[in-house]
mmJSON file of the N, C-alpha and C atoms, coordinates in Angstrom:
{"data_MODEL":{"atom_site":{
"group_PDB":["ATOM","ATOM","ATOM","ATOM","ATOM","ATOM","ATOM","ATOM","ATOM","ATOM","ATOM","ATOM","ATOM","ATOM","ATOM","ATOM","ATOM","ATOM","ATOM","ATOM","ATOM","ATOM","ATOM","ATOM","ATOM","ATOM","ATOM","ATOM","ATOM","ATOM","ATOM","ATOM","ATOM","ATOM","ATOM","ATOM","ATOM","ATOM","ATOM","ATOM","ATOM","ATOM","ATOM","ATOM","ATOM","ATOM","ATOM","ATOM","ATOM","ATOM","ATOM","ATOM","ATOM","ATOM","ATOM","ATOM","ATOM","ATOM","ATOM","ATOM","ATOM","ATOM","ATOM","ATOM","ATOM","ATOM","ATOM","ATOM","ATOM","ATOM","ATOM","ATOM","ATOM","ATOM","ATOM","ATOM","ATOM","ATOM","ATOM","ATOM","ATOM","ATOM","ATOM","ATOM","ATOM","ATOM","ATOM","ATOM","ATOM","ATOM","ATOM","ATOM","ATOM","ATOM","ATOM","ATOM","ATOM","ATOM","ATOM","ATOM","ATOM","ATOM","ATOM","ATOM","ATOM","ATOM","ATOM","ATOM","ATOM","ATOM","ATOM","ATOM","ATOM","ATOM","ATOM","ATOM","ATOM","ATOM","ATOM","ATOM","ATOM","ATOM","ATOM","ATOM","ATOM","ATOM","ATOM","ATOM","ATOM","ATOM","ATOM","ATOM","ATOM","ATOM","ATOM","ATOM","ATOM","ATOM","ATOM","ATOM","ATOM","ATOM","ATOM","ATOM","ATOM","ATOM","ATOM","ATOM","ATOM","ATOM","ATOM","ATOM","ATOM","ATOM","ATOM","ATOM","ATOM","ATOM","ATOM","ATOM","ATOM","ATOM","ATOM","ATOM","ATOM","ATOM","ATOM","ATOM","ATOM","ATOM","ATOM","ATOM","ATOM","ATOM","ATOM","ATOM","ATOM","ATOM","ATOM","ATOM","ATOM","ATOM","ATOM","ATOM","ATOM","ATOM","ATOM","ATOM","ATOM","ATOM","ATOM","ATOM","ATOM","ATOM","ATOM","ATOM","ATOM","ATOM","ATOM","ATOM","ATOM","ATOM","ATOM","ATOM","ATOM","ATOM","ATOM"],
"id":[1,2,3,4,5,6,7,8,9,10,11,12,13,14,15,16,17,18,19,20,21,22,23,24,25,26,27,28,29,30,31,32,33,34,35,36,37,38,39,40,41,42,43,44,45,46,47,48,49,50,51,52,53,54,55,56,57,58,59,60,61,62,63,64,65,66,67,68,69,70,71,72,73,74,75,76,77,78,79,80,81,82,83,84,85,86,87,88,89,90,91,92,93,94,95,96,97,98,99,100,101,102,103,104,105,106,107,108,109,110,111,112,113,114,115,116,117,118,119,120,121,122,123,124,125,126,127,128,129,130,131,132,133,134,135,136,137,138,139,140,141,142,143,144,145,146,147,148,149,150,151,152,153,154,155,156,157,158,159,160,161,162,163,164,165,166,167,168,169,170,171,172,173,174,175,176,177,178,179,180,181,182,183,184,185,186,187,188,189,190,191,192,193,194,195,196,197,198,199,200,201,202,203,204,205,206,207],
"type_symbol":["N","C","C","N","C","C","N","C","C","N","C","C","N","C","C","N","C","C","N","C","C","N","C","C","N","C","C","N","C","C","N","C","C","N","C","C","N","C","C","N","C","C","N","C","C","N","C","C","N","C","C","N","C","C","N","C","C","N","C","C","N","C","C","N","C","C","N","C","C","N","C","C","N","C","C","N","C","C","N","C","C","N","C","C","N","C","C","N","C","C","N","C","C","N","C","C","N","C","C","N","C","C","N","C","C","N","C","C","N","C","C","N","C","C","N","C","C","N","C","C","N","C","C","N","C","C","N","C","C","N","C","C","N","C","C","N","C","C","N","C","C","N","C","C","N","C","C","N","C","C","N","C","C","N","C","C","N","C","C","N","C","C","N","C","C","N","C","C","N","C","C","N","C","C","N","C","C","N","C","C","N","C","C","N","C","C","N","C","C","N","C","C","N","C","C","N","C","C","N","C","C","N","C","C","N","C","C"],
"label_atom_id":["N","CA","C","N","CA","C","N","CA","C","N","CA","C","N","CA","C","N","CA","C","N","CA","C","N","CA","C","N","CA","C","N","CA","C","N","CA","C","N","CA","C","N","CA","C","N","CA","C","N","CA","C","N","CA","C","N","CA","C","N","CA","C","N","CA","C","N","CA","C","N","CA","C","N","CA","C","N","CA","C","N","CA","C","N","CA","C","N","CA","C","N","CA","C","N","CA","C","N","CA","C","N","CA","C","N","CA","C","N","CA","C","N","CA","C","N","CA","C","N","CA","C","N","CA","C","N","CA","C","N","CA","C","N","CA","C","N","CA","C","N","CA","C","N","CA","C","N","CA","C","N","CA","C","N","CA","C","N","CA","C","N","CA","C","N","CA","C","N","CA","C","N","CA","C","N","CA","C","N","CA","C","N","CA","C","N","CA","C","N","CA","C","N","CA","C","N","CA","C","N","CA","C","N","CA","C","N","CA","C","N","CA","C","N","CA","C","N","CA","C","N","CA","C","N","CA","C","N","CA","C","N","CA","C","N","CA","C","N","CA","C"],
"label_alt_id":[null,null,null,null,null,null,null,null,null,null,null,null,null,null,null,null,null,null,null,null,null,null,null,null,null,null,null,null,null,null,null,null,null,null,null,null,null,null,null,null,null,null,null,null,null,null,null,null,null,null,null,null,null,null,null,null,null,null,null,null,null,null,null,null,null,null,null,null,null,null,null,null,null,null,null,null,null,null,null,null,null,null,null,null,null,null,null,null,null,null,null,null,null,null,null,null,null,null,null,null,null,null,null,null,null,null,null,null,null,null,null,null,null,null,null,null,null,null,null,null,null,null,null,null,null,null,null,null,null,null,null,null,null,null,null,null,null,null,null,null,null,null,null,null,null,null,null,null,null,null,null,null,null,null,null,null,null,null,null,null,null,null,null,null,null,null,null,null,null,null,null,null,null,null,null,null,null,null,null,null,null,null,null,null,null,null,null,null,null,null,null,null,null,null,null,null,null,null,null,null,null,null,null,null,null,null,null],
"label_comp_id":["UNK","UNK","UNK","UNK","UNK","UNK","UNK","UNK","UNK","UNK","UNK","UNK","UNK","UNK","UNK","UNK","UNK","UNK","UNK","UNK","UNK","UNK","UNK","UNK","UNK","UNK","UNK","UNK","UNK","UNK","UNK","UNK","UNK","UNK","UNK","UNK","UNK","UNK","UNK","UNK","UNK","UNK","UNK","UNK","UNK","UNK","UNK","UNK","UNK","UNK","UNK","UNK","UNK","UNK","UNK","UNK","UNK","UNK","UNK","UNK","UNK","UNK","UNK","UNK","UNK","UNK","UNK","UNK","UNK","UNK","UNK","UNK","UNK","UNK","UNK","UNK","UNK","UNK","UNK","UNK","UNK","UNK","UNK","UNK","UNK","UNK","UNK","UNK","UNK","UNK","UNK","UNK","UNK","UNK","UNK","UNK","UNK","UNK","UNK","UNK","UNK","UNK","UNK","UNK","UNK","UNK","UNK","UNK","UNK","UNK","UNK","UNK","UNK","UNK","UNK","UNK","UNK","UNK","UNK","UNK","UNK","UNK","UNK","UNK","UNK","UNK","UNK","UNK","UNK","UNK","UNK","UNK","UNK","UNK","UNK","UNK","UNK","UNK","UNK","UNK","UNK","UNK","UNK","UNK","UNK","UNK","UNK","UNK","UNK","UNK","UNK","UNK","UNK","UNK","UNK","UNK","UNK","UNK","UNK","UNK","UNK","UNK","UNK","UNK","UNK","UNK","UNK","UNK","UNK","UNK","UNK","UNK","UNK","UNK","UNK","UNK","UNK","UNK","UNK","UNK","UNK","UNK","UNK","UNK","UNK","UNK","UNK","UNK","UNK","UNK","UNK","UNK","UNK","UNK","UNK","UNK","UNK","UNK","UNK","UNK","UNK","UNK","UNK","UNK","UNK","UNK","UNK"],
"label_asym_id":["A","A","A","A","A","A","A","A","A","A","A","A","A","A","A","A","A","A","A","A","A","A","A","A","A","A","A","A","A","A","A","A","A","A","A","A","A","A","A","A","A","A","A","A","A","A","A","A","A","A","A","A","A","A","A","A","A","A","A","A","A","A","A","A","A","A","A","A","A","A","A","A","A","A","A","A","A","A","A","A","A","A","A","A","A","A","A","A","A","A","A","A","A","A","A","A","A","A","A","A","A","A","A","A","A","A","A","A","A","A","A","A","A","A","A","A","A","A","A","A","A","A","A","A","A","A","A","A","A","A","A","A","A","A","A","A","A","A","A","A","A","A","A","A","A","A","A","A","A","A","A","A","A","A","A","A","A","A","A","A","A","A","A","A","A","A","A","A","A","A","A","A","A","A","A","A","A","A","A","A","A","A","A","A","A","A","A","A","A","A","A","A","A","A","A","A","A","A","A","A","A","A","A","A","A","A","A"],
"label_entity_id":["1","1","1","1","1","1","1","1","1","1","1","1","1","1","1","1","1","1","1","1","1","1","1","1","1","1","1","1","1","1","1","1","1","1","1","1","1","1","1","1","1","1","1","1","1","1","1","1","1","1","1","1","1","1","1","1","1","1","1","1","1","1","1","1","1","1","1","1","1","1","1","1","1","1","1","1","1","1","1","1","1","1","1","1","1","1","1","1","1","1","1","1","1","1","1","1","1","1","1","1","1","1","1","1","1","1","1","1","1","1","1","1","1","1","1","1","1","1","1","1","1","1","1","1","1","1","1","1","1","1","1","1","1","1","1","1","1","1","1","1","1","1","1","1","1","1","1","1","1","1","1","1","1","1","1","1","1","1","1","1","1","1","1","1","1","1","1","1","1","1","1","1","1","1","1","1","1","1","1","1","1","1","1","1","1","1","1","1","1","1","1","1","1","1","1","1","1","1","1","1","1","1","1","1","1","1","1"],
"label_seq_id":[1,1,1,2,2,2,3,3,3,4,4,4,5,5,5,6,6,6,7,7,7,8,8,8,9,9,9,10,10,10,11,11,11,12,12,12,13,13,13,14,14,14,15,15,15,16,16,16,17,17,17,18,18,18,19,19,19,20,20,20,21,21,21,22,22,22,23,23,23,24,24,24,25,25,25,26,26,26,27,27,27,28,28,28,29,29,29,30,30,30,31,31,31,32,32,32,33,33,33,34,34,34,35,35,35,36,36,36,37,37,37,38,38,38,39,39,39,40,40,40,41,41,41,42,42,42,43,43,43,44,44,44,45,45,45,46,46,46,47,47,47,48,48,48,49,49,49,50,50,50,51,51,51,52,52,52,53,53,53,54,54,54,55,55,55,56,56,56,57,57,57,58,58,58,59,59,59,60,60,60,61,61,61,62,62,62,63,63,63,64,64,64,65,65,65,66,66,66,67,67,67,68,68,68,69,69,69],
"pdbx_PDB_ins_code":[null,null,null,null,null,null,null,null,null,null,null,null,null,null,null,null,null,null,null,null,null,null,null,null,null,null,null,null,null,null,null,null,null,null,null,null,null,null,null,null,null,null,null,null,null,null,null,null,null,null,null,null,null,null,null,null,null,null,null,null,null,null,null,null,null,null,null,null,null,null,null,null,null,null,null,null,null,null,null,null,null,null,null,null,null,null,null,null,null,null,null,null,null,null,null,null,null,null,null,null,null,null,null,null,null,null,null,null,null,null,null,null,null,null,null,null,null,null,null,null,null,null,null,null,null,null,null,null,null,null,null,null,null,null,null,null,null,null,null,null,null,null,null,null,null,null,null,null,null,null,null,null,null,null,null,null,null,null,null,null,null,null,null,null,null,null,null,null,null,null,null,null,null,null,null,null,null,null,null,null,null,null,null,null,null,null,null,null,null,null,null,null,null,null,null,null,null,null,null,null,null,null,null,null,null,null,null],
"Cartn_x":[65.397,64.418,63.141,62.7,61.301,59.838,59.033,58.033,56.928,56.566,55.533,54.986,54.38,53.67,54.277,55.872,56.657,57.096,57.364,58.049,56.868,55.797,54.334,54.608,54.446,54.547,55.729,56.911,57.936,57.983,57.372,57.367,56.48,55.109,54.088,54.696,55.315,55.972,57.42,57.918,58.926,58.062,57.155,56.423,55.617,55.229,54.505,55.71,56.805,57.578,58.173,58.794,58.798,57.768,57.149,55.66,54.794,54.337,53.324,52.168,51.09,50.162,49.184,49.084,47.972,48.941,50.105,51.026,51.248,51.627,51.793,50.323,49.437,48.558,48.211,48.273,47.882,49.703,50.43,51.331,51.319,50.362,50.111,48.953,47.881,46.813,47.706,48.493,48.686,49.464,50.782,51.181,49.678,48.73,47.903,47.256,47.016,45.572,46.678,48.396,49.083,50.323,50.127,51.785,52.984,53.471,54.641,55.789,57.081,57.743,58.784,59.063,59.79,61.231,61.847,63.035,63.619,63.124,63.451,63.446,62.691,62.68,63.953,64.239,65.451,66.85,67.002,67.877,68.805,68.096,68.375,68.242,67.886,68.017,69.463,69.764,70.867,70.78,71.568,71.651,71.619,72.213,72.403,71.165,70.222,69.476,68.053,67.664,66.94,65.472,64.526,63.366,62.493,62.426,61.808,61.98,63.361,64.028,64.1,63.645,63.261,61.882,61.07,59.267,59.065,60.112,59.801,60.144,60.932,61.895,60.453,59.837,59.26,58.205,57.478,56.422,56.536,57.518,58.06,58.396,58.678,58.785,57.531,56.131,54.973,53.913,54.347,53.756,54.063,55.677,56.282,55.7,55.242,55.327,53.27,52.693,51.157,51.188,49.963,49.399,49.029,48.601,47.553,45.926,45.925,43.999,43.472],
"Cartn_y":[233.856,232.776,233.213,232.26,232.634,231.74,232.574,232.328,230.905,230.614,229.197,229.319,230.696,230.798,231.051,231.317,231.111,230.19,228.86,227.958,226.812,227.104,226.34,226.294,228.428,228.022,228.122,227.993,227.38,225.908,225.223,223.977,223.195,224.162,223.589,224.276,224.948,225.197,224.199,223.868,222.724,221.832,221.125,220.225,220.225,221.255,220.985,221.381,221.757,222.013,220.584,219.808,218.296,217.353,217.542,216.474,217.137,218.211,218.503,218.676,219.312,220.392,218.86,218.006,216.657,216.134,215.537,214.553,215.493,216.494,217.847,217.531,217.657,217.733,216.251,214.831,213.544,213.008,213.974,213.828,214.323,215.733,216.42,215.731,215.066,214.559,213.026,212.411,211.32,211.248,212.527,213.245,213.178,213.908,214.406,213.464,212.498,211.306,210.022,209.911,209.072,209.05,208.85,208.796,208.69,209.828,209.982,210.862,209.656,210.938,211.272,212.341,213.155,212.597,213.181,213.119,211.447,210.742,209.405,208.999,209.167,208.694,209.358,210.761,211.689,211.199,210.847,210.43,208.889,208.189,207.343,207.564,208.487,208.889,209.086,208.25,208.791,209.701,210.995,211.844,211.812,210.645,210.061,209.888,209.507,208.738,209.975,209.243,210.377,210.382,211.505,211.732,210.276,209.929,208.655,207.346,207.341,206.494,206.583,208.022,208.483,208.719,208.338,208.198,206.883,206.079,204.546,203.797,204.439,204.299,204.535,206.108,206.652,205.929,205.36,204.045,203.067,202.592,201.223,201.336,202.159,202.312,202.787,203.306,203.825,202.259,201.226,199.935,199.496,199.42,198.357,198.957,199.506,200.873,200.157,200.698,200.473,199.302,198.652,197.706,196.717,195.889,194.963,195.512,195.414,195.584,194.393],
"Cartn_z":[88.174,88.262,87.541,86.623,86.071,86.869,86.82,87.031,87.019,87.385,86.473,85.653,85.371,84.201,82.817,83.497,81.879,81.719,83.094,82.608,82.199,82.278,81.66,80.026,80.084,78.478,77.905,78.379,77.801,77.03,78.405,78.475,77.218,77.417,75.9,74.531,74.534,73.354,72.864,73.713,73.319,72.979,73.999,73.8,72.105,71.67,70.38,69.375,70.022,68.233,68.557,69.458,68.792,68.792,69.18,69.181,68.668,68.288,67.322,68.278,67.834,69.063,69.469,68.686,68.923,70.28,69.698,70.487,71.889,72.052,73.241,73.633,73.167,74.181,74.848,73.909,74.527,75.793,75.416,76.435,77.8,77.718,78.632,79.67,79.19,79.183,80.129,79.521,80.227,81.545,81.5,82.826,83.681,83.112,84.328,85.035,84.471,84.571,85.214,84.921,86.116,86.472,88.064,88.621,87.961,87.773,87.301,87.819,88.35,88.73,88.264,87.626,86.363,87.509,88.104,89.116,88.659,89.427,89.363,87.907,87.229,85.551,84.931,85.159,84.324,85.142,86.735,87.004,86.36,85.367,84.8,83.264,82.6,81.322,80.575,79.698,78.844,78.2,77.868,77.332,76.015,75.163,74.016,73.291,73.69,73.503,72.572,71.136,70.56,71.571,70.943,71.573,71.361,70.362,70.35,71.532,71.67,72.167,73.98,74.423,75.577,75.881,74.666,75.043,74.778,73.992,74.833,76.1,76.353,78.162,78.677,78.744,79.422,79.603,78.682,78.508,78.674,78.603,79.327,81.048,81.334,82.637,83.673,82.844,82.902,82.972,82.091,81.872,83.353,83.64,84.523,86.208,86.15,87.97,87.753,86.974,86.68,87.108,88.181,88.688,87.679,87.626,86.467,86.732,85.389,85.886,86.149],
"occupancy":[1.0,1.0,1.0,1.0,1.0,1.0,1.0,1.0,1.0,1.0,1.0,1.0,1.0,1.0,1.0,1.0,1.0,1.0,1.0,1.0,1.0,1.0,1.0,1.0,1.0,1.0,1.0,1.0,1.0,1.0,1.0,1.0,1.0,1.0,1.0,1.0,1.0,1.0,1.0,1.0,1.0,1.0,1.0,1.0,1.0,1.0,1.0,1.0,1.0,1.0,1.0,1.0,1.0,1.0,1.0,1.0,1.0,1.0,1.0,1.0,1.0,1.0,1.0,1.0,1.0,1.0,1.0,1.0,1.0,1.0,1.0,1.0,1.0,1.0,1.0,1.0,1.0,1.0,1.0,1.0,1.0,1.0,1.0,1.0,1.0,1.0,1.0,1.0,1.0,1.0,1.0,1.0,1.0,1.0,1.0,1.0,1.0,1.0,1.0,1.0,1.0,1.0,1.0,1.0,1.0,1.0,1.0,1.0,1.0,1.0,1.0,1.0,1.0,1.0,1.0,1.0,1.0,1.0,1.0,1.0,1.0,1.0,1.0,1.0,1.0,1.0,1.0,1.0,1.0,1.0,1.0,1.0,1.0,1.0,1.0,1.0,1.0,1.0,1.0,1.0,1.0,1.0,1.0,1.0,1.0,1.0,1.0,1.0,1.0,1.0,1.0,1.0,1.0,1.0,1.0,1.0,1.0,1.0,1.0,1.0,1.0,1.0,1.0,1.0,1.0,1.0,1.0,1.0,1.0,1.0,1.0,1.0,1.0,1.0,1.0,1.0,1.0,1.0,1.0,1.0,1.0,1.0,1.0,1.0,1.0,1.0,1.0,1.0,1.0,1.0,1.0,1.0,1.0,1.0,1.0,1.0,1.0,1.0,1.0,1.0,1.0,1.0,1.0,1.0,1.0,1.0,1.0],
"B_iso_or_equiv":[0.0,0.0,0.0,0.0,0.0,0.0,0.0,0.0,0.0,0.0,0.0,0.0,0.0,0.0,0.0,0.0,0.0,0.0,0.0,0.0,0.0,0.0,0.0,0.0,0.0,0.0,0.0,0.0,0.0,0.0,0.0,0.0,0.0,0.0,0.0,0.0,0.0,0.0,0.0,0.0,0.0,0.0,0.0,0.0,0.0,0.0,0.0,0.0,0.0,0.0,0.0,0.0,0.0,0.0,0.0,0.0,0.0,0.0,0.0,0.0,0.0,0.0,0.0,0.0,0.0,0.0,0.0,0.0,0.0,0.0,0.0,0.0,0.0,0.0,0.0,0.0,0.0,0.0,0.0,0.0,0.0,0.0,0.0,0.0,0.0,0.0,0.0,0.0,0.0,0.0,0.0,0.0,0.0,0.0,0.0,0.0,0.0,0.0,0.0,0.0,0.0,0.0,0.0,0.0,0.0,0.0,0.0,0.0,0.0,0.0,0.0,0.0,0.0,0.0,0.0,0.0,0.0,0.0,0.0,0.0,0.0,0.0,0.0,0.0,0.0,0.0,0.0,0.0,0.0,0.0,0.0,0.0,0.0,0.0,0.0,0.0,0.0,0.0,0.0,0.0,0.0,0.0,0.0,0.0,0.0,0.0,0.0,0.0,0.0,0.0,0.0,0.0,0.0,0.0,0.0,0.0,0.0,0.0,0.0,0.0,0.0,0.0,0.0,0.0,0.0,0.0,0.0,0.0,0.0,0.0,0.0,0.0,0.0,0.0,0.0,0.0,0.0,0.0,0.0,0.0,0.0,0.0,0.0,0.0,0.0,0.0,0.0,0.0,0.0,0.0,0.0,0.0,0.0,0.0,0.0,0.0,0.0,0.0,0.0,0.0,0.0,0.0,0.0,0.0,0.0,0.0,0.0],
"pdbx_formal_charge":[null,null,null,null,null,null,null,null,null,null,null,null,null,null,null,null,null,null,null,null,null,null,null,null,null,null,null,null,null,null,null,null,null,null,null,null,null,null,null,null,null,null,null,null,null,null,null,null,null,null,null,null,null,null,null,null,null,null,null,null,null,null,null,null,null,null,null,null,null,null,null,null,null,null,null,null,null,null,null,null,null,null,null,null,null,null,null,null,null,null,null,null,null,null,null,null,null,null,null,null,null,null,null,null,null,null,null,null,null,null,null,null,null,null,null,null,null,null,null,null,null,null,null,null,null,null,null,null,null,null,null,null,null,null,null,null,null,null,null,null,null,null,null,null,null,null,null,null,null,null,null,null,null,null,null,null,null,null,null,null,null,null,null,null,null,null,null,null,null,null,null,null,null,null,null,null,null,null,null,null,null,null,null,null,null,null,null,null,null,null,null,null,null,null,null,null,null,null,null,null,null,null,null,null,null,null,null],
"auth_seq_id":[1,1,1,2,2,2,3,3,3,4,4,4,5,5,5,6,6,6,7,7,7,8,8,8,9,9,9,10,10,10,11,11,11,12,12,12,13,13,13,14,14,14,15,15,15,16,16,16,17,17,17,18,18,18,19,19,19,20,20,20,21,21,21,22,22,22,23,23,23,24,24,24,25,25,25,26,26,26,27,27,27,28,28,28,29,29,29,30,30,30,31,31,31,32,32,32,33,33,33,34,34,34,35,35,35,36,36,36,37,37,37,38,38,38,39,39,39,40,40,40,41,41,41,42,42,42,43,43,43,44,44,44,45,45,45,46,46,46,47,47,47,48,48,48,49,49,49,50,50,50,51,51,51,52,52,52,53,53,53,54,54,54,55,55,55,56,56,56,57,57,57,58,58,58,59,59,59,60,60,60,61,61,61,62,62,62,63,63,63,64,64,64,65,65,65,66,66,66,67,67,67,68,68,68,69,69,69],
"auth_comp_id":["UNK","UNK","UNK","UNK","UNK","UNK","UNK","UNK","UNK","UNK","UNK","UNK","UNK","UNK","UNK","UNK","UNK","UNK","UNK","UNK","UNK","UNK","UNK","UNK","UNK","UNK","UNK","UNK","UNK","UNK","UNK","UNK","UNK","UNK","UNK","UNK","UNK","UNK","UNK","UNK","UNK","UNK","UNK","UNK","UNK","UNK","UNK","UNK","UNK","UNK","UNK","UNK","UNK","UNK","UNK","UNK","UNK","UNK","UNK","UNK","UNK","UNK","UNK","UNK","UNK","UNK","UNK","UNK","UNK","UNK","UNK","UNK","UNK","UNK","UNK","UNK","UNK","UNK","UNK","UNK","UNK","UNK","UNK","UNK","UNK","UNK","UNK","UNK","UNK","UNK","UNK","UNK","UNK","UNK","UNK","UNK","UNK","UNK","UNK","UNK","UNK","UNK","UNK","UNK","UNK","UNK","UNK","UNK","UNK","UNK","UNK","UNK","UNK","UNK","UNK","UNK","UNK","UNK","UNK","UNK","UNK","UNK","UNK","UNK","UNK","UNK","UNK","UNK","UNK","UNK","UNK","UNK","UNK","UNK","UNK","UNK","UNK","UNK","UNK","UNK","UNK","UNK","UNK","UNK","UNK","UNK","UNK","UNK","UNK","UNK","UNK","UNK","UNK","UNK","UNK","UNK","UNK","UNK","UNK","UNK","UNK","UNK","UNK","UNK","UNK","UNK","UNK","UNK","UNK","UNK","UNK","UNK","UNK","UNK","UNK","UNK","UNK","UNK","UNK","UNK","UNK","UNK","UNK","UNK","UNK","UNK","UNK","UNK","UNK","UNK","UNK","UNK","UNK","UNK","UNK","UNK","UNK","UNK","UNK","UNK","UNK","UNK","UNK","UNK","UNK","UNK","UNK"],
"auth_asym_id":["A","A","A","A","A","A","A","A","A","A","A","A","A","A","A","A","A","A","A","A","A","A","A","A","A","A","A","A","A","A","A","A","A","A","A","A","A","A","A","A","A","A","A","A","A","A","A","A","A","A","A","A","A","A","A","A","A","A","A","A","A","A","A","A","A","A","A","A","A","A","A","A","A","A","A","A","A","A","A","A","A","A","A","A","A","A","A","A","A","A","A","A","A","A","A","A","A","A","A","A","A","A","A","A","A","A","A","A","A","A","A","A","A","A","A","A","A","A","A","A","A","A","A","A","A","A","A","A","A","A","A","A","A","A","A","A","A","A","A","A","A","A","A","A","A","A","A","A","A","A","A","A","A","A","A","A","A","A","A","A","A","A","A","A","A","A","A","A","A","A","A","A","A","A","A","A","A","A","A","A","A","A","A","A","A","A","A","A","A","A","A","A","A","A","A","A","A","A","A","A","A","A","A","A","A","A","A"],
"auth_atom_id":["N","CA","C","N","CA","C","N","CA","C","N","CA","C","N","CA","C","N","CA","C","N","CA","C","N","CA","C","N","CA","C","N","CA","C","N","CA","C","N","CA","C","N","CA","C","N","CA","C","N","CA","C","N","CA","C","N","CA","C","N","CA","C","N","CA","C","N","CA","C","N","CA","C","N","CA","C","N","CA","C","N","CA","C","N","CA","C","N","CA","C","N","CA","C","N","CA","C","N","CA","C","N","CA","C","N","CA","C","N","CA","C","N","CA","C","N","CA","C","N","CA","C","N","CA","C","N","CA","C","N","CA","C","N","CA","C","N","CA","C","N","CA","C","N","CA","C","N","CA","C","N","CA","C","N","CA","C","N","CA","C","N","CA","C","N","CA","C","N","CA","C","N","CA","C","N","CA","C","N","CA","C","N","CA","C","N","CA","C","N","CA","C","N","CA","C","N","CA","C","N","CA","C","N","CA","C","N","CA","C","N","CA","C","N","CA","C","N","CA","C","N","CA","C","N","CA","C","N","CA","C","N","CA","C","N","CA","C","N","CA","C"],
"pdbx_PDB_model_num":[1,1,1,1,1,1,1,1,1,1,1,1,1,1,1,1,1,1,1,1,1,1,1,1,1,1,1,1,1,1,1,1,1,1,1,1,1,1,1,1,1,1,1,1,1,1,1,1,1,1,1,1,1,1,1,1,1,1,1,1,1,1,1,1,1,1,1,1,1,1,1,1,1,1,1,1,1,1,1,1,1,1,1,1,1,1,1,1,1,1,1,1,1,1,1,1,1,1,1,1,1,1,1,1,1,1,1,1,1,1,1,1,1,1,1,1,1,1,1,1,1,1,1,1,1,1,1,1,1,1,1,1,1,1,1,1,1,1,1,1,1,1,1,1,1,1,1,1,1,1,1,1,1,1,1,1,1,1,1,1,1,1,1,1,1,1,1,1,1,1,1,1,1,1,1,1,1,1,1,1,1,1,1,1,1,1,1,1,1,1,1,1,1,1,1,1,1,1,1,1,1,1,1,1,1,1,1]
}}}
């Protein structure tokens, strides 16, 4: 079992070699600032499906849960 502090920077290092160090960080930034729960979102994820195609799920499902202002 590893640690948190390796699976942190595991985690920001995937994060910027496909999203790039801007996109990794405004992804990181939007995790923090709202309810999101990773479990329930990945339990319905297709495996198939490219990275693009799983950060529009992820935003579409981020729109639909969010209240109205």
């Amino acid at each position: 079992m590893i640690t948190d502090t390796e699976i942190k920077t595991k985690g920001v290092c995937v994060l910027t070699q496909y999203l790039g160090d801007v996109e990794a960080e405004r992804f990181i930034a939007l995790i923090q600032r709202e309810p999101f729960n990773y479990t329930e979102w990945h339990q319905g994820l297709d495996e198939k499906l490219s990275i693009k195609e799983i950060s529009q799920e992820a935003m579409f499902l981020r729109k639909k849960k969010t209240p109205p202002e």
